[in-house]
C-alpha positions in Angstrom: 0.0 0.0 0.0 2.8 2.3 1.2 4.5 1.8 -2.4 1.3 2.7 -4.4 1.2 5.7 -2.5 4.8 6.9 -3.5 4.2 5.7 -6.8 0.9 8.0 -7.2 3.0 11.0 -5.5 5.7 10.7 -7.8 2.9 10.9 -10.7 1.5 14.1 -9.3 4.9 15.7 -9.4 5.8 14.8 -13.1 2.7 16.0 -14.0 3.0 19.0 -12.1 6.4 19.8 -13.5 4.8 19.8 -17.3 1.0 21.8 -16.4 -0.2 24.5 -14.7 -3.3 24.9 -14.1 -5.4 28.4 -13.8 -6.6 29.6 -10.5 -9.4 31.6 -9.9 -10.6 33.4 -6.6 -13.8 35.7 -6.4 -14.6 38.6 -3.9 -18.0 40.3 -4.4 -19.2 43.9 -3.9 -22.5 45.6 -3.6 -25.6 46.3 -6.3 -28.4 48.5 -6.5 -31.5 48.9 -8.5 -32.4 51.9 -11.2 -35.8 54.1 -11.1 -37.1 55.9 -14.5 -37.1 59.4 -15.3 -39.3 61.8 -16.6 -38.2 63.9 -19.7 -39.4 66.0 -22.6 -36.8 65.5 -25.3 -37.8 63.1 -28.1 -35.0 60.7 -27.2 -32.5 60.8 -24.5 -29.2 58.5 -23.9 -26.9 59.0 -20.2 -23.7 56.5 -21.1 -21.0 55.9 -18.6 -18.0 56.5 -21.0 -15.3 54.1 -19.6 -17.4 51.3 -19.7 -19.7 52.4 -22.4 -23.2 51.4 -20.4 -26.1 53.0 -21.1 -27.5 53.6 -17.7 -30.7 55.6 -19.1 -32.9 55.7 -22.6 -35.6 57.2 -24.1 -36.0 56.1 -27.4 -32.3 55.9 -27.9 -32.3 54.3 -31.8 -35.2 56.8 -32.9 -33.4 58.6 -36.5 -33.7 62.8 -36.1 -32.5 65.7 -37.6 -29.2 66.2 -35.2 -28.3 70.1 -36.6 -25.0 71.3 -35.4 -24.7 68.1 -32.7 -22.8 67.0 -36.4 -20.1 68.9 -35.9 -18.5 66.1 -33.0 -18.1 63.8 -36.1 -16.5 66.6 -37.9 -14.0 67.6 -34.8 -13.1 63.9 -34.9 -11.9 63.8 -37.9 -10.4 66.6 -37.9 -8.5 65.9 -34.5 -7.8 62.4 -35.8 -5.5 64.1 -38.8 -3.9 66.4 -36.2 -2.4 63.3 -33.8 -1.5 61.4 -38.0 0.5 64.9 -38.7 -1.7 65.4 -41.8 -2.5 69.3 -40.8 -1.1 71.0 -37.6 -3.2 73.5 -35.4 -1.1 76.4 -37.2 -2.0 75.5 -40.7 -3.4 78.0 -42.6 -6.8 77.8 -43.8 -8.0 79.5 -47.0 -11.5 80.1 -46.5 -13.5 79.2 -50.0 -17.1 81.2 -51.4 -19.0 77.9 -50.5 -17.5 77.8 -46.8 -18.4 81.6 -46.7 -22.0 81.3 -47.6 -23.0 79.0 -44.8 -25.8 79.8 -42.9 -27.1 79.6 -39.5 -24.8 80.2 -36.8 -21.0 81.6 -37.9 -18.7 84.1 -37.5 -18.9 85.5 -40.5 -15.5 84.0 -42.5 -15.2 86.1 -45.5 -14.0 84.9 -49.3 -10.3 84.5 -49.5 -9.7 84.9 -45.8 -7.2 83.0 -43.8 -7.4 81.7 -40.5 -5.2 79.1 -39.1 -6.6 75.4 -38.1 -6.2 76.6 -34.4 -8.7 79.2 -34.8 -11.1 77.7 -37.1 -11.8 74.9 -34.5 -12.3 77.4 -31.6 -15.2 78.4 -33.8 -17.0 75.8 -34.5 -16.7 74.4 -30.6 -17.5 77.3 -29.0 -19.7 79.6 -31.4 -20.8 75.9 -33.4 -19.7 78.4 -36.3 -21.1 76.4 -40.2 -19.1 78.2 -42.0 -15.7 77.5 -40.1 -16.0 73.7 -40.3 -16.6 74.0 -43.6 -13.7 75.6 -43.8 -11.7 73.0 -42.2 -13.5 70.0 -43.9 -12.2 71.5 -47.8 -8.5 72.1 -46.1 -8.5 68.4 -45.3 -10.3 66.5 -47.6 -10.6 69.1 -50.8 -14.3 69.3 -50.6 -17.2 69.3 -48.3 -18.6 66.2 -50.3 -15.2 64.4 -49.8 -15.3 65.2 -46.1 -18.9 64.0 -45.3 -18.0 60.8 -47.0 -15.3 60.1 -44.4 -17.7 61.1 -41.7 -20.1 58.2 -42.8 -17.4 56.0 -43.1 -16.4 57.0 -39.5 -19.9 56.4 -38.2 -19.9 52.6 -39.3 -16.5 51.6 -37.8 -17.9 53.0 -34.8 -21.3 51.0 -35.5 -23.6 53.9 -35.8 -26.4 52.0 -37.0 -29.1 55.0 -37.3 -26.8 57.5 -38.9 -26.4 59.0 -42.1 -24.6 62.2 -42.4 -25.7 64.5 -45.8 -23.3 67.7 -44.6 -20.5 68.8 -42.1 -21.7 71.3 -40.3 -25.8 70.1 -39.4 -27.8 71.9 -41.5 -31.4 70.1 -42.0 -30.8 68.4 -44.9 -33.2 65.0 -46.4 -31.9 62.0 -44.7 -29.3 64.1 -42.2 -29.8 61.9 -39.4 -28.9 60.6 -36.7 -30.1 59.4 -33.2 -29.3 59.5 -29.1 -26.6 56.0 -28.9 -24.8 57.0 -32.0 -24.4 60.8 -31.0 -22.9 59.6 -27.0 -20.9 56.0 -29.5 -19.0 59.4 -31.6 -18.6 61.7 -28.2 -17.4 59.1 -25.9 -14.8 58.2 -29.2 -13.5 62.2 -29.2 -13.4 62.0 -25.3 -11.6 59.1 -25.4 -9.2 59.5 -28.1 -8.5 62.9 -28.2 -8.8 64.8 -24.6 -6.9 67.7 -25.9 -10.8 68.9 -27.6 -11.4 69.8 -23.7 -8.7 72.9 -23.9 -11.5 73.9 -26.5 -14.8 72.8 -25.1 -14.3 74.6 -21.5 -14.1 77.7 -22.9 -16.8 80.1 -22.1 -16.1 83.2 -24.2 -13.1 84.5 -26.1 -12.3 86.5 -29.4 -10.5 86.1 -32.8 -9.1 88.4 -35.3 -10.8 88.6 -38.5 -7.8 89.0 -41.2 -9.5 90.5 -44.6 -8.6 92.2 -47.4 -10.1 95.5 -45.3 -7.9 94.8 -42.8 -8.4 93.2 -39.1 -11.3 93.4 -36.6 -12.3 91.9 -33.3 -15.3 88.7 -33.6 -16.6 87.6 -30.1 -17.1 84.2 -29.4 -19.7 83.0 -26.7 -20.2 79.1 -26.0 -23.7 77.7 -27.0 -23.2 74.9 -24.3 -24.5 77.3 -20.7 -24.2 73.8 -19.0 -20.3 74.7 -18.8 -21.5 77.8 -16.4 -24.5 75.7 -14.8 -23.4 72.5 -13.8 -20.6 71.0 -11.9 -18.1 69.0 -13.6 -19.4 69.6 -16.8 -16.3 69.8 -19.6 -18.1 69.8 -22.7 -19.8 69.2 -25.6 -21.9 70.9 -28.0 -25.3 71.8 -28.7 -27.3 72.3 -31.7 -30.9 73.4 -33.4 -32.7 73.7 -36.3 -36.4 74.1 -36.7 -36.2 70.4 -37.8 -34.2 69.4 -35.4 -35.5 71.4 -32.4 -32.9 71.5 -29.7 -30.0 68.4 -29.1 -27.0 68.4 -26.5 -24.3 66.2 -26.0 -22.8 67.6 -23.0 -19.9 65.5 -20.5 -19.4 65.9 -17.5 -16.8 64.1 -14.9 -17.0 64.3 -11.3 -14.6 61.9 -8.8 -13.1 60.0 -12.5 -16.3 59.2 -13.3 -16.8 60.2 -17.3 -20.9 61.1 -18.0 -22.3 61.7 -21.4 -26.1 63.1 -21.8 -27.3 63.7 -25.4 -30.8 65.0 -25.7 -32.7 65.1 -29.0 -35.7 67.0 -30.1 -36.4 69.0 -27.0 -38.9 72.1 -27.5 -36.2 74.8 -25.6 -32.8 75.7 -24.9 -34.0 76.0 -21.2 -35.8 72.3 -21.9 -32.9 70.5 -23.5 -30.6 72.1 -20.2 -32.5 70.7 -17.4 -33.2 67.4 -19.2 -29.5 66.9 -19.8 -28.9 67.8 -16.1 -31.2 65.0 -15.4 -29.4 62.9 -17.0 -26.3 63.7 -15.4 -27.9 63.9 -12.3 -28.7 60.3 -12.7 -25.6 59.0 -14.1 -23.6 60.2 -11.2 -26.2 59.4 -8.5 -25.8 55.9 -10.0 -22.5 55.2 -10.4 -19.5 55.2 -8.1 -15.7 54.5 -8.0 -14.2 51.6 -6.3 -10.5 50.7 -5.5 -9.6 47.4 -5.3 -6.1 45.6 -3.9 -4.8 42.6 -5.0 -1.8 41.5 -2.7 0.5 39.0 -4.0 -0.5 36.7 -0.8 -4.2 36.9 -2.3 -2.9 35.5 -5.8 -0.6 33.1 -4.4 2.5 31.2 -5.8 2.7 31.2 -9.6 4.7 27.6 -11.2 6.7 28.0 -14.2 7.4 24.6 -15.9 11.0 24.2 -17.3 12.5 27.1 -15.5 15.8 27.2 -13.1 13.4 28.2 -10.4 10.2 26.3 -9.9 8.4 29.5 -8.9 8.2 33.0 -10.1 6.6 36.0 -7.9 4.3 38.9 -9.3 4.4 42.7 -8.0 3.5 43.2 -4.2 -0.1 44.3 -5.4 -2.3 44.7 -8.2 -4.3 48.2 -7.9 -7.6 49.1 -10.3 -9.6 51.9 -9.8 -13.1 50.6 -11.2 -16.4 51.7 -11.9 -19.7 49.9 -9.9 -22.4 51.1 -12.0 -25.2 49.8 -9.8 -28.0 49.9 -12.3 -26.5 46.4 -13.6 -27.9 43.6 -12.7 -25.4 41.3 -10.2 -23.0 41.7 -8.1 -18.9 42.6 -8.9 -17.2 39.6 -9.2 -13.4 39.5 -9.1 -11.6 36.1 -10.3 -7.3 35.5 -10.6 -6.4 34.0 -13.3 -2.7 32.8 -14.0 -1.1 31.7 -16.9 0.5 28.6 -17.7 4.0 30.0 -17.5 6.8 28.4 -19.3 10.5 29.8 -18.7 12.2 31.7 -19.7 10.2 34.6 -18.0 11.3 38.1 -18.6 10.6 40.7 -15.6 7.5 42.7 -16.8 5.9 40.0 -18.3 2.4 39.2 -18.1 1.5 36.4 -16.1 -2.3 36.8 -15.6 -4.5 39.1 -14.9 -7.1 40.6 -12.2 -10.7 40.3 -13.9 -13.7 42.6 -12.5 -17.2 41.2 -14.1 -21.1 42.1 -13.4 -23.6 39.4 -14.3 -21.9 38.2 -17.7 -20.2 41.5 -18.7 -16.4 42.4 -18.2 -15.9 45.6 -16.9 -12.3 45.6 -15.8 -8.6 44.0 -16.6 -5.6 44.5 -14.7 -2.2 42.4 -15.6 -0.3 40.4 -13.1 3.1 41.0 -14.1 6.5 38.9 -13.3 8.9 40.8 -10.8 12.0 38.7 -11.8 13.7 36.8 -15.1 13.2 33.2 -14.6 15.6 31.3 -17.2 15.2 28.3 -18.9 16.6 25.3 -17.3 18.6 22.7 -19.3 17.3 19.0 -19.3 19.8 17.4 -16.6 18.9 20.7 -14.1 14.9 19.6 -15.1 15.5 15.7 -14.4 17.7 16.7 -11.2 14.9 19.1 -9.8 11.9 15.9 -10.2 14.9 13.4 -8.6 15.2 16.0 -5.9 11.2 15.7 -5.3 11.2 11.7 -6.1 13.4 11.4 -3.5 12.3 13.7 -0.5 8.9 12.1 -0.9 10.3 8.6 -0.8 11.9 9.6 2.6 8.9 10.7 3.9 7.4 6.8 3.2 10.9 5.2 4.6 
């Protein structure tokens, strides 16, 4: 009996010494449930950016006129040729006849003007100027038509289902439309990609210089978005209206890391579209919170590497993540370890696992578990000596 017991033992080992199995380990945090709001714009979306969850809606695929709430698309693009070096902020823009015609709200670009990039997008995000992102949409892509085809382009890859863009700058136009989730998909993708539109956004008033063939004179600029005055946190976005259209908002806001995006569609006021989008905030804050969570190395225990001079390799002291509980999800937060199977050699830095944060079935957070040391390869007599070494001290145990 004593024999098969060492002989089973011995087993274990060799196999041990070829596999390593994952580990998990959970620890759970709190939920809460979600109530409904009341609110008089057509359609309505409040989206926690980091994650992307959609934590309120009110008709959020319905198709409308979106008037100047266009012109995120348009600063996307145009931001996303700035970080690719295809134009630079000090650029200088030629302003064409067709830019200059534009109606609705400007600032007036004459014929033959020039203005650099810099400028041009201060306008449009502050004074949602037509006829200066018209201006920028020729200087990158040659013509207006060229421009808006890239914008449509844009809004697939970013699986904008219920939008279809006829113009850059939101003018009603036959099929111009979009709707509440695709405006917060192409805000939370300039938030996210390009912060930098936040120098811009904040602003509240400020001037440019009008360069002309008469010479130079002072324009005013005034921000369209009175959330920035009116409403704590809020960094951003832009607003927009038509008679078609009414009046639409996409406005941020971040309070204690938390990232909120509001979009209102259709609403019959400026004064209406404000307080629903403070709503909307309003709930999206009240619903959400930030959690830190500490992974010591004691908690993800000792990691195996097969084939390696040293039979064990250790990760950092602890694995930190700052995480978002949004508590209108269904479930609780669920935090598993899983390690690799690590084979030597292992090179400090290297990932070794990861810290996984989940809600019901969706992920919501990664963090890597990284190697602290270089484990190398061992050769095949160091590999055979190590499992004679185990053999052995097991059969003494039996002896």
């Amino acid at each position: 009996m004593q024999k098969w017991k060492v002989i089973l033992l011995v087993a274990a080992i060799l196999v041990q010494s070829f596999h390593c199995p994952v580990m998990a380990r959970e620890a759970r945090f709190l939920e809460t449930a979600a109530p409904v709001l009341d609110l008089s714009a057509k359609s309505a979306v409040v989206m926690e950016q980091e994650s992307k969850e959609i934590l309120f809606a009110k008709d959020k695929d319905k198709e409308l006129a979106p008037a100047s709430v266009t012109k995120i698309m348009s600063l996307l693009l145009i931001f996303e040729d700035l970080k690719q070096g295809k134009i630079k902020l000090t650029d200088t823009v030629t302003v064409s006849e067709h830019a200059a015609s534009m109606g609705g709200s400007q600032v007036f670009l004459e014929t033959g003007e020039k203005q650099q990039v810099q400028t041009l997008i201060k306008c449009v995000v502050i004074s949602s100027a037509n006829d200066a992102v018209v201006a920028l949409a020729e200087h990158v892509c040659g013509s207006e038509e060229a421009f808006v085809s890239r914008m449509n382009k844009k809004a697939r890859e970013l699986g904008m289902k219920h939008t279809t863009f006829q113009n850059a700058c939101g003018l009603d136009a036959k099929g111009h439309v979009t709707s509440a989730y695709d405006i917060a998909l192409m805000t939370r993708e300039l938030a996210q990609r390009y912060p930098e539109v936040f120098k811009y956004t904040k602003i509240w008033m400020d001037t440019i210089i009008h360069k002309t063939k008469k010479g130079e004179k002072e324009f005013g600029l005034s921000n369209t978005n009175k959330l920035i005055r009116h409403y704590n946190g809020c960094t951003g976005m832009k607003t927009g209206s038509t008679g078609k259209a009414g009046f639409c908002l996409s406005a941020t806001a971040t309070r204690n890391k938390i990232h909120m995006i509001a979009v209102v569609m259709g609403c019959e006021s400026s004064k209406a579209r404000i307080k629903d989008a403070r709503t909307l905030l309003d709930y999206g804050f009240s619903n959400c919170q930030r959690i830190h969570s500490e992974t010591t190395r004691k908690e993800i225990g000792r990691i195996p590497v097969q084939k390696g001079q040293r039979s064990e390799v250790s990760c950092q002291e602890k694995v930190t993540a700052d995480l978002i509980d949004i508590k209108t999800q269904k479930g609780k937060i669920v935090k598993k370890i899983k390690i690799d199977s690590v084979k030597a050699p292992v090179k400090k830095g290297q990932k070794i696992g990861e810290i996984q944060y989940s809600k019901g079935n969706i992920m919501i957070h990664k963090e890597k578990i990284l190697a602290q040391e270089t484990i190398n390869k061992a050769d095949f007599l160091t590999q055979i000596k190590k499992i004679s070494t185990q053999y052995f001290l097991i059969l003494s145990h039996f002896l």
